[in-house]
C-alpha positions in Angstrom: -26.3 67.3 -35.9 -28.9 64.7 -35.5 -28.5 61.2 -33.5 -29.8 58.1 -35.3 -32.0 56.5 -32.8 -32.1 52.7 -32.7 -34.0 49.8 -31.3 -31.3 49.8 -27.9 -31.5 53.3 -27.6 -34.5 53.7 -27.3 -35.3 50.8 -25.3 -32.6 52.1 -22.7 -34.2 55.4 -22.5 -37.5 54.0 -22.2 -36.5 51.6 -18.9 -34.4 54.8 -17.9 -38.3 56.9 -17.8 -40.2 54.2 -16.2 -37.0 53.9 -13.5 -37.5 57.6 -12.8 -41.3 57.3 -12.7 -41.3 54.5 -10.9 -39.0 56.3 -7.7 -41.1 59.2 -7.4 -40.3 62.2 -5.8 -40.4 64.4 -9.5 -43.2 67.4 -9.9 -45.8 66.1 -11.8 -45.2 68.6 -14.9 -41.7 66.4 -15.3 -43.9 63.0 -14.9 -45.9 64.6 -17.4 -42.9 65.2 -19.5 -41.3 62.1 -19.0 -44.7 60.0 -19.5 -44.9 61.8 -22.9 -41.8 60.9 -24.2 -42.1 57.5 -22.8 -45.3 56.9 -24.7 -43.0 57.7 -27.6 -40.2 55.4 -27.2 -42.9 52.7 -26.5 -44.6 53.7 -30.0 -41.4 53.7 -32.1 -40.4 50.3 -29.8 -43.4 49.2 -32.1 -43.0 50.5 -35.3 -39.5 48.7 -34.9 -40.6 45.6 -34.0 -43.4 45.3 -36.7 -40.4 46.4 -39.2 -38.7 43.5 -37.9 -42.2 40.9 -38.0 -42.6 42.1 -41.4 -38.9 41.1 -42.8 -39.1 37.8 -40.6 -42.3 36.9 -43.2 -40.7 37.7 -46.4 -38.4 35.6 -45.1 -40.7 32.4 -44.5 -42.4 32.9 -47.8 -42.1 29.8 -50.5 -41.4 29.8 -53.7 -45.3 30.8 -54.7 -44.8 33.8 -52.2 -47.3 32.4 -50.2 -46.3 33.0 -46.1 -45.6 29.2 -44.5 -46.2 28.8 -41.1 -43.4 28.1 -38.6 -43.1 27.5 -35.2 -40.7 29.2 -33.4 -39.1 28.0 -30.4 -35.5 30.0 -29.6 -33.0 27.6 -28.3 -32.6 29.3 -24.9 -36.3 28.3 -24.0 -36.3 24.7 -25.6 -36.4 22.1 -23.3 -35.9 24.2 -19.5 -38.2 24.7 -16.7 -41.4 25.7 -18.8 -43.3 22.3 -20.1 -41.0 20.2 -16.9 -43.5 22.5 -14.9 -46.7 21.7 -16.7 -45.8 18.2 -16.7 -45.6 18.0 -12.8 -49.0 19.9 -12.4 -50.4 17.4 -14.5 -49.0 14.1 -12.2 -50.6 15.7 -8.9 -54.0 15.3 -10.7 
């Protein structure tokens, strides 16, 4: 019986390995191990995500096909703490 292994999954396990790595106190053949897989969840973390980059630009295409640049902003970031903060730097000068 195999498990399908998605996006979450993966991402879980991966924080899971770098939590374990990260306390110490394992031999180094399991940091070994665990640094092996973790190079794998990272890599299909990757292929996943350019999977998702590449249906996001079929997406933006125009009628000729031809890829249209967007910006994208998500709505959580628009308008908080990020440009307030530039714009205070920028009244010290």
């Amino acid at each position: 019986m195999t498990t399908t292994l998605t996006f979450e999954k993966a991402l879980a396990e991966l924080e899971q390995i770098v939590a374990k790595l990260e306390k110490g106190g394992i031999s180094l053949n399991e940091s070994l191990a665990l640094f092996e897989k973790g190079v794998k969840m990272s890599r299909f973390l990757r292929g996943e995500l350019d999977k998702a980059e590449r249906k996001v630009e079929i997406l933006l295409k125009d009628e000729q096909g031809k890829l249209r640049a967007e910006e994208f902003e998500p709505e959580a970031e628009a308008g908080t703490g990020g440009e307030a903060a530039d714009d205070d730097d920028d009244s010290k000068d």
